[in-house]
C-alpha positions as CSV (number, residue, x, y, z in Angstrom):
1,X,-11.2,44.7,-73.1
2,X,-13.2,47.4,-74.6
3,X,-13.9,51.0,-72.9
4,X,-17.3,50.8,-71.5
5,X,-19.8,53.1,-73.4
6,X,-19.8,55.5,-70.3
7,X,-16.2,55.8,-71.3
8,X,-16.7,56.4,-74.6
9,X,-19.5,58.5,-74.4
10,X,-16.9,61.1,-72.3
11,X,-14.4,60.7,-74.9
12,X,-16.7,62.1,-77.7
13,X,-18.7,64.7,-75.5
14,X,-15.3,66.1,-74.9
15,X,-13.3,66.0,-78.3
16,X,-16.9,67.1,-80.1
17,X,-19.0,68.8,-77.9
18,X,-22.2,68.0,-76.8
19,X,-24.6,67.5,-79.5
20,X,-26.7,64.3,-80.8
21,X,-27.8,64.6,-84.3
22,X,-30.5,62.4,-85.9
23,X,-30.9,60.4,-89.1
24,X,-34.8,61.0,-90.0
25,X,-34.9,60.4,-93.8
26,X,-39.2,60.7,-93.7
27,X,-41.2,61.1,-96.5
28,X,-41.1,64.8,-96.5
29,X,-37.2,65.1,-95.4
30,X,-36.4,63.0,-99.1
31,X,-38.8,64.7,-100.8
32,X,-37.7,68.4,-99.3
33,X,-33.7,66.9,-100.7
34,X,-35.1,66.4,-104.1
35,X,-34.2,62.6,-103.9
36,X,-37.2,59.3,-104.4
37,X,-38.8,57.8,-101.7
38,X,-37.2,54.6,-101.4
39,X,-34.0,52.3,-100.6
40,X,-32.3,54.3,-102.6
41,X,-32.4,58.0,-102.0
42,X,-32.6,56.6,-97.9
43,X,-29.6,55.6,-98.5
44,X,-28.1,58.7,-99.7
45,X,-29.7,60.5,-97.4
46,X,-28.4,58.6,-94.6
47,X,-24.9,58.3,-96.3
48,X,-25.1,62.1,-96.9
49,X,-25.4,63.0,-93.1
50,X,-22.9,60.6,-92.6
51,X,-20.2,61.8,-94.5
52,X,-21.7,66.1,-93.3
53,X,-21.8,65.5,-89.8
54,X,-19.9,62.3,-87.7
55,X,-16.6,64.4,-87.5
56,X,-18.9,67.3,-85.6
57,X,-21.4,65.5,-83.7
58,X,-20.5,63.2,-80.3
59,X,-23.5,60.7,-81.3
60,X,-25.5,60.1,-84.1
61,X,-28.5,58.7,-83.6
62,X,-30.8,56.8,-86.5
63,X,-34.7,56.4,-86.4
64,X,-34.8,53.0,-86.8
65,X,-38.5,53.4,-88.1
66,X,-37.5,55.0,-91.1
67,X,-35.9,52.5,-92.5
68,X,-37.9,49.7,-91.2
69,X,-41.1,50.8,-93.1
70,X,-38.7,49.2,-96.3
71,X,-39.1,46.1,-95.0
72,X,-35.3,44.1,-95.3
73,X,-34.2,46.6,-98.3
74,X,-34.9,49.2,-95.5
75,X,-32.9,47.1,-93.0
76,X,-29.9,46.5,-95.4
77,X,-29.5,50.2,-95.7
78,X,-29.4,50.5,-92.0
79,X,-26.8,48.2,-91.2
80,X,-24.5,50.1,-94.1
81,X,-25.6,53.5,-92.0
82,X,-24.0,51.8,-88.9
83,X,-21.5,50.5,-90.5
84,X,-20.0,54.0,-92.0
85,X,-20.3,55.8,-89.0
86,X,-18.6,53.2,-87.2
87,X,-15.7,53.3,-89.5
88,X,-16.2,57.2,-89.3
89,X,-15.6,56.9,-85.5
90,X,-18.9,58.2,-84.4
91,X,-21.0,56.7,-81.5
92,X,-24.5,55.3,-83.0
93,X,-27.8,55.3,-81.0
94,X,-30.1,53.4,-82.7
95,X,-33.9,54.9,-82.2
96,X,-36.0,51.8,-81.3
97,X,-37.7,52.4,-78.5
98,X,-38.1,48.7,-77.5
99,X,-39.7,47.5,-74.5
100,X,-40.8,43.8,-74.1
101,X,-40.0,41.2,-70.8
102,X,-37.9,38.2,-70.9
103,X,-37.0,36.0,-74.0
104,X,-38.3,38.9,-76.2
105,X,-36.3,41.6,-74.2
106,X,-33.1,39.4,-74.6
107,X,-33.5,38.9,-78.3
108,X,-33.9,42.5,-79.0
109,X,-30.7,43.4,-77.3
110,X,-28.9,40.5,-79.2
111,X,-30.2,42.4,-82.3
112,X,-29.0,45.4,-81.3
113,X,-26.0,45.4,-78.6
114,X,-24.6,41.7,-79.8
115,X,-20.8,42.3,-80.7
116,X,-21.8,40.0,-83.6
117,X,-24.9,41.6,-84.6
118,X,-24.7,43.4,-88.2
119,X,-27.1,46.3,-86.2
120,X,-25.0,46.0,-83.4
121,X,-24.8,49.5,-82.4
122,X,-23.1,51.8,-79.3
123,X,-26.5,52.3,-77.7
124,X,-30.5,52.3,-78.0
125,X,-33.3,53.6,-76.6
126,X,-35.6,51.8,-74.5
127,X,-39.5,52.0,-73.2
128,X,-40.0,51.0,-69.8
129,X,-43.7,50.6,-70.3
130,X,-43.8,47.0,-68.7
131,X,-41.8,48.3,-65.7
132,X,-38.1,49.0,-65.4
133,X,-37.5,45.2,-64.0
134,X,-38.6,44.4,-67.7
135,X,-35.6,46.2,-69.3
136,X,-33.2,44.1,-66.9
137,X,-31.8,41.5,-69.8
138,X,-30.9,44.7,-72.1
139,X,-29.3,46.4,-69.4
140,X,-27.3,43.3,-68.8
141,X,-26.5,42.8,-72.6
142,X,-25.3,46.3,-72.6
143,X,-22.7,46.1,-69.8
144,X,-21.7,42.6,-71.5
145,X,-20.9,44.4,-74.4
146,X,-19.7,47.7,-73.4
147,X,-22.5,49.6,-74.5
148,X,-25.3,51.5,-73.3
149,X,-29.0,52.4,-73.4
150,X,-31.4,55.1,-72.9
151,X,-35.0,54.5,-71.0
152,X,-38.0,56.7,-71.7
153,X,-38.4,59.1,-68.5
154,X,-39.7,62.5,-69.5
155,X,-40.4,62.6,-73.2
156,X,-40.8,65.9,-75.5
157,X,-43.8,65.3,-76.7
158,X,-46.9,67.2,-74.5
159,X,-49.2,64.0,-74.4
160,X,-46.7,62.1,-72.6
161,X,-47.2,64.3,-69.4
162,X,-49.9,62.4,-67.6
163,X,-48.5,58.9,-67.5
164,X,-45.2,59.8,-67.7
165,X,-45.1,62.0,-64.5
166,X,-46.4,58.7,-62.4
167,X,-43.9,56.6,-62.8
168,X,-40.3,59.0,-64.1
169,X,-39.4,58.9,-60.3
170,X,-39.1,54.9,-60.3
171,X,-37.1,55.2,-63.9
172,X,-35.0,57.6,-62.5
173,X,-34.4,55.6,-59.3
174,X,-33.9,52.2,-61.5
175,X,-31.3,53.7,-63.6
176,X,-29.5,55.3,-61.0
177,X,-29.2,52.0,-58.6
178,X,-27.9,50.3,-62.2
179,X,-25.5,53.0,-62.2
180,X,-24.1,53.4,-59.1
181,X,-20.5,53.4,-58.7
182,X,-19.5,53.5,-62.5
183,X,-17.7,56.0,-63.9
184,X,-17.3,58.1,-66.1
185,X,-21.3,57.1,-66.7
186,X,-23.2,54.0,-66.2
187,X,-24.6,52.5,-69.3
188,X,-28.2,53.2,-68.3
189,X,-29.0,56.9,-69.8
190,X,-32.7,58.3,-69.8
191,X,-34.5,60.6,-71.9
192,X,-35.7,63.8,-70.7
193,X,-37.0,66.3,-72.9
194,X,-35.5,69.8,-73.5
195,X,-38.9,71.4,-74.0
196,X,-39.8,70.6,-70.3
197,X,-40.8,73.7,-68.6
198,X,-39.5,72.2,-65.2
199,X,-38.1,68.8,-63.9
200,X,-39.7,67.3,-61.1
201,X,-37.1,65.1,-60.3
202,X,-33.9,65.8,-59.3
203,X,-31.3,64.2,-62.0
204,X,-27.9,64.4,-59.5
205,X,-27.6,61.0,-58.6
206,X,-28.5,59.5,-61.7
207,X,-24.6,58.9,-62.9
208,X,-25.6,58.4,-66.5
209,X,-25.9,60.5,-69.4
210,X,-29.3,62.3,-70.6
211,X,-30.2,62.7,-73.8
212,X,-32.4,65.5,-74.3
213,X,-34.4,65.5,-77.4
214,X,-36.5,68.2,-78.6
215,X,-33.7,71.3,-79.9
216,X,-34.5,73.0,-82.8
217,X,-38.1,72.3,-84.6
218,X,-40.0,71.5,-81.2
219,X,-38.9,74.7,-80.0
220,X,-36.3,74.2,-76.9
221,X,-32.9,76.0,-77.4
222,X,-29.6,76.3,-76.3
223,X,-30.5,77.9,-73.4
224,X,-33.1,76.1,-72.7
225,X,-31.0,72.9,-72.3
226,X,-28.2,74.5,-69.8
227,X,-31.4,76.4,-67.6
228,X,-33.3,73.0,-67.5
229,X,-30.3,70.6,-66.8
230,X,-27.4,73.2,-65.4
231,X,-26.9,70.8,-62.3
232,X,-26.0,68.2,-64.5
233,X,-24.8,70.1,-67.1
234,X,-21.3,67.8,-67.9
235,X,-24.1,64.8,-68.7
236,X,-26.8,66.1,-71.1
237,X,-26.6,65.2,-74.9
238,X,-29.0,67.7,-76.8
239,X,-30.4,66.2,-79.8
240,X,-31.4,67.5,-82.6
241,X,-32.9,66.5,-86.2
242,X,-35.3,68.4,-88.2
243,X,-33.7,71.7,-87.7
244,X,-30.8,70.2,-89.4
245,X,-31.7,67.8,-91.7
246,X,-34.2,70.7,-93.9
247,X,-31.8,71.6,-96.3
248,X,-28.7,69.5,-97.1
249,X,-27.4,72.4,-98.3
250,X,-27.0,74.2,-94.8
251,X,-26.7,70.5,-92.6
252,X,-22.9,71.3,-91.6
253,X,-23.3,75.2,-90.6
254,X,-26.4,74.1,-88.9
255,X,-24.8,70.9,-86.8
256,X,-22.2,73.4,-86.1
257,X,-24.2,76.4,-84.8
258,X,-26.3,74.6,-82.3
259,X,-22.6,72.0,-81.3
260,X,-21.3,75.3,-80.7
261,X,-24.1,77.3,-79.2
262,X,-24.8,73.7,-76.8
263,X,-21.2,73.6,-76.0
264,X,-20.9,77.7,-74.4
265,X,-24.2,77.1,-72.6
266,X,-23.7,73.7,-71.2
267,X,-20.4,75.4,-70.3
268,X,-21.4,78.1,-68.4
269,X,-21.1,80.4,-70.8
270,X,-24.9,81.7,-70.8
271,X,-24.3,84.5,-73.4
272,X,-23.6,81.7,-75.9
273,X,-21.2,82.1,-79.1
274,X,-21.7,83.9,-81.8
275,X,-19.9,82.6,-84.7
276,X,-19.9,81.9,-89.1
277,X,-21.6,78.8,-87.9
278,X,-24.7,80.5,-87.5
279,X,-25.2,81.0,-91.4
């Protein structure tokens, strides 16, 4: 039997550190790299990152919408992006953000956390929009497969506040009864956002990891991350994209400053390193 993504997750949070990095090849991202908008310089984009980063970074994680807007040539370069870092050895979060009920919920998590499934990934995001009942069959695909998934809760962005703040308690509590009694983690992670000035939930019994989006270009930090999540420090997965991906030229000293300035603060370090990495 395989190790359980909770298992896994550990395994790479503690040989690399904690620190998510995305795959974002937009418009702008190619055009900032010098290379065409289309199949062909995303895919040596995506390759590029690939090859810079999945020896340094816990979890890469792909923005599935990138590629999709290529229609299947997008798709085909997707499923080689998976497939690399998988041989590479690095966990792979796929960005989709799905959300549906029923047949429609089961056959996106056959598409994505099937064994057999050529985007078969570690773990994806979720959007409990239709109620966290609705996200049931993907949560029981993941455990079937040993992987994992992360639910919407407290997003980054600002206009999220006002419907996310009614209903992040009953995500929070959802996720945490899936989780209860697994360890290292449960497979059911949430999203909170590192730019949040406060949490008004307590994240302790959770028993899942939290990916925390929003270091770098939307303005959280480091510090930020450890003074927003310190209780539950040994569980948060900073994530980071734009403030990496803007010049290829700098994408390893970059992936390596913030993994190592995420790594002292999330240790307890709070003066943070101050290393080469920084250049």
């Amino acid at each position: 039997m395989n190790d359980s993504f909770g298992t896994r997750l550990r395994a790479r949070l503690d040989e690399c550190g904690p620190l998510c990095v995305g795959i974002d090849p937009s418009p702008a991202l190619l055009d900032a790299w010098g290379l065409d908008d289309s199949p062909s310089g995303l895919e040596r984009f995506s390759r590029t990152v690939v090859e810079t980063v999945a020896d340094v970074a816990a979890v890469v994680k792909p923005q599935s919408a990138f590629f999709e807007r290529w229609g299947s040539r997008g798709i085909a370069v997707l499923e080689r992006t998976i497939a690399d870092l998988r041989e590479a050895g690095t966990l792979v979060l796929l960005d989709v953000k799905r959300g549906d009920i029923d047949s429609t919920m089961a056959a996106y998590a056959e598409a994505y956390l099937d064994r057999g499934s050529p985007l078969a990934v570690d773990a994806i995001t979720l959007s409990p929009y239709l109620g966290f009942g609705s996200l049931e069959g993907a949560i029981t695909s993941a455990v079937a497969n040993d992987a994992g998934v992360f639910v919407l809760a407290r997003t980054s962005n600002p206009e999220a506040a006002g419907l996310q703040q009614l209903v992040a308690g009953q995500v929070l509590a959802g996720a945490a009864a899936a989780n209860a009694g697994r360890t290292p983690f449960g497979p059911v992670g949430v999203v909170m956002g590192a730019t949040l000035p406060e949490l008004e939930h307590s994240l302790t019994d959770l028993n899942g990891p939290i990916l925390a989006p929003g270091l770098g270009a939307q303005g959280a930090t480091p510090a930020d991350v450890a003074r927003l999540f310190g209780p539950v420090r040994h569980a948060v997965l900073p994530s980071v994209s734009r403030s990496v991906l803007a010049d290829p030229k700098r994408l390893r000293t970059r992936t390596l400053y913030y993994r190592d300035e995420c790594t002292a603060y999330l240790s307890g370090d709070l003066t943070g390193p101050r290393r080469s990495s920084r250049s």
